[in-house]
C-alpha positions, -999 to +999 in steps of 0.1 A: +587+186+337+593+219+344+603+235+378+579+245+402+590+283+402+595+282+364+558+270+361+546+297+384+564+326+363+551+311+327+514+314+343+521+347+356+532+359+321+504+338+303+478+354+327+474+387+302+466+367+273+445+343+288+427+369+311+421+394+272+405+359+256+378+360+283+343+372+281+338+394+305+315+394+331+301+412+362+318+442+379+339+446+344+311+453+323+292+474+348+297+510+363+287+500+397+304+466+408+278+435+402+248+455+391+233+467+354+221+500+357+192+509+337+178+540+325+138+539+312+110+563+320+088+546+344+052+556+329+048+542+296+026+511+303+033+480+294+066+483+289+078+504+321+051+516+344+042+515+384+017+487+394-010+484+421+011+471+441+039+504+441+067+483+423+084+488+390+067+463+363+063+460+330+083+441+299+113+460+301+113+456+336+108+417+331+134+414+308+163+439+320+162+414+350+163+381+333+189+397+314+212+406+344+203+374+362+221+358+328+251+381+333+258+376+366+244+407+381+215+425+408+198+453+384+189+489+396+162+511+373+168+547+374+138+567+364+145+590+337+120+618+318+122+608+283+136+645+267+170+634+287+172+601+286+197+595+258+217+620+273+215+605+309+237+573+291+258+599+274+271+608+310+270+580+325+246+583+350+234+541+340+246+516+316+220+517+294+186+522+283+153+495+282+129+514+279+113+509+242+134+526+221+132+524+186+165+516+164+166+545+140+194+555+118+202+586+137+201+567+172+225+539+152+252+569+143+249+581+180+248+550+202+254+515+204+224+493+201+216+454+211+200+432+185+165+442+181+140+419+208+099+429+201+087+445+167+064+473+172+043+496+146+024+531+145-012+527+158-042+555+157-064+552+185-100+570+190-131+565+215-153+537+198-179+567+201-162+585+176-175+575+136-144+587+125-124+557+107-091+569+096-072+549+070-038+566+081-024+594+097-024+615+068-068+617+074-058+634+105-062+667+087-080+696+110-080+675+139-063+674+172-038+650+177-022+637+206+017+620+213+046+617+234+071+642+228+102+633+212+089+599+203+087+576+168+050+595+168+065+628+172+088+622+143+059+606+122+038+637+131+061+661+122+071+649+092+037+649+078+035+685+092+061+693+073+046+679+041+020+701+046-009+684+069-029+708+092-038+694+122-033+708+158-006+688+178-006+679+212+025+669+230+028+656+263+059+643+281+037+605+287+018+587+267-006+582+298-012+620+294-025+613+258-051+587+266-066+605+292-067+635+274-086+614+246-110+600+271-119+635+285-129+645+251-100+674+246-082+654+217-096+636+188-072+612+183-039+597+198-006+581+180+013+557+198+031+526+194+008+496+191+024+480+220+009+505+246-024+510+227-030+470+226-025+474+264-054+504+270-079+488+246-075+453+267-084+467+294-120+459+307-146+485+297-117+503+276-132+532+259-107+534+233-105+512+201-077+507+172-084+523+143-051+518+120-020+503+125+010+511+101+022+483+076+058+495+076+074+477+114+099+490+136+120+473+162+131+484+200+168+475+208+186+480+241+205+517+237+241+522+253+270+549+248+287+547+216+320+525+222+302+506+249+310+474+231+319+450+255+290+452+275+268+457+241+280+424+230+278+406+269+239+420+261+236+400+228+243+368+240+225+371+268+195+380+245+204+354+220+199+332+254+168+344+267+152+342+227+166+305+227+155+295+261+118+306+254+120+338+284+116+359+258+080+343+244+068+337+282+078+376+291+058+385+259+031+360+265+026+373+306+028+410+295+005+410+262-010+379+265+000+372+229+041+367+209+054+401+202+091+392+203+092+363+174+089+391+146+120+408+157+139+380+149 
């Protein structure tokens, strides 16, 4: 048996060890003690947007919570325009980003990323008015097209400008901006990720229809600072969870009324 006092001093010098072999959780993964900060721009339905009812909502939303909840932690969204918002992680001013990125090679070499959690592809969307059917973006020669800025569309876009496709772009800072541009007649076509355009065509009396979606899929993944690995690997299980325990497919399920999550797995 060993002494009483002994005892205490062999805990006391086992406490590093065992205290380094522990996942860790709450206030030592976070900035701001027992709550995930997140960085997303609130406007880019339905992933992050501003319901009816005046509160944050969306997929992103749903999940950033149930993902906290699973780490032990309150959540706090931090609305971010979308030409700074890899920057605003860069500094520091949130944890991380939800807010449907896409996982790209340059974005791997610059940040840390979760596993991927919904699969996503390019989408053209038109008025049904319009006769015009598309088979891909590189038909959209002479026309007016309309993305977000500094999005997977913008790259797409300018790569084919580059490759030598006339058309005249439009850029706007939402993708909201886009489909009402559309609808007032001013553009003559919009690309977007097929997540938000499944959400404007679904809804009642939608005057805007699908014309192509790309074969080649992309993923979103949950962006943090490079060398943020403790908290991007508290993030992965937690995700592993939320896939395993079937939050993922209801989130999915309540937001597009269909599984966009399976695919990404």
């Amino acid at each position: 048996m060993i002494p009483r006092k002994a005892g205490l001093w062999v805990l006391l010098a086992l406490a590093p060890l065992w205290a380094a072999c522990q996942p860790k959780t709450g206030t030592g993964l976070t900035m701001k003690s027992g709550v995930l900060t997140v960085g997303m721009e609130i406007g880019y339905p339905p992933m992050e947007y501003i319901d009816e009812s005046g509160n944050v909502a969306g997929f992103d939303v749903q999940m950033a919570r149930a993902l906290a909840a699973k780490l032990g932690l309150g959540v706090e969204f931090v609305d971010t325009a979308w030409d700074g918002i890899f920057a605003g992680v860069d500094t520091g001013k949130y944890d991380c980003i939800m807010s449907a990125v896409t996982v790209t090679e340059p974005r791997l070499a610059a940040h840390n990323f979760t596993k991927p959690y919904i699969a996503n592809t390019q989408s053209i969307v038109l008025l049904k008015s319009s006769s015009f059917r598309p088979a891909g973006p590189e038909y959209l020669e002479g026309l007016g097209v309309a993305y977000q800025e500094e999005t997977t569309s913008d790259i797409l876009m300018t790569g084919l400008a580059d490759k030598g496709l006339k058309f005249t772009p439009y850029e706007y800072a939402k993708v909201m901006n886009c489909f009402d541009e559309l609808q007032l007649g001013r553009v003559d076509a919009i690309i977007c990720d097929s997540l938000v355009a499944v959400d404007y065509i679904a809804l009642e009396d939608s005057p805007f229809e699908i014309v192509w979606q790309g074969s080649e899929g992309e993923v979103f993944g949950i962006c943090l600072k490079k060398g943020n690995d403790d908290l991007t690997a508290a993030l992965d299980k937690a995700l592993d969870e939320l896939f395993e325990d079937g939050t993922m497919l209801q989130i999915s399920r309540d937001v597009f009324k269909m599984d966009m999550v399976s695919a990404a797995r």
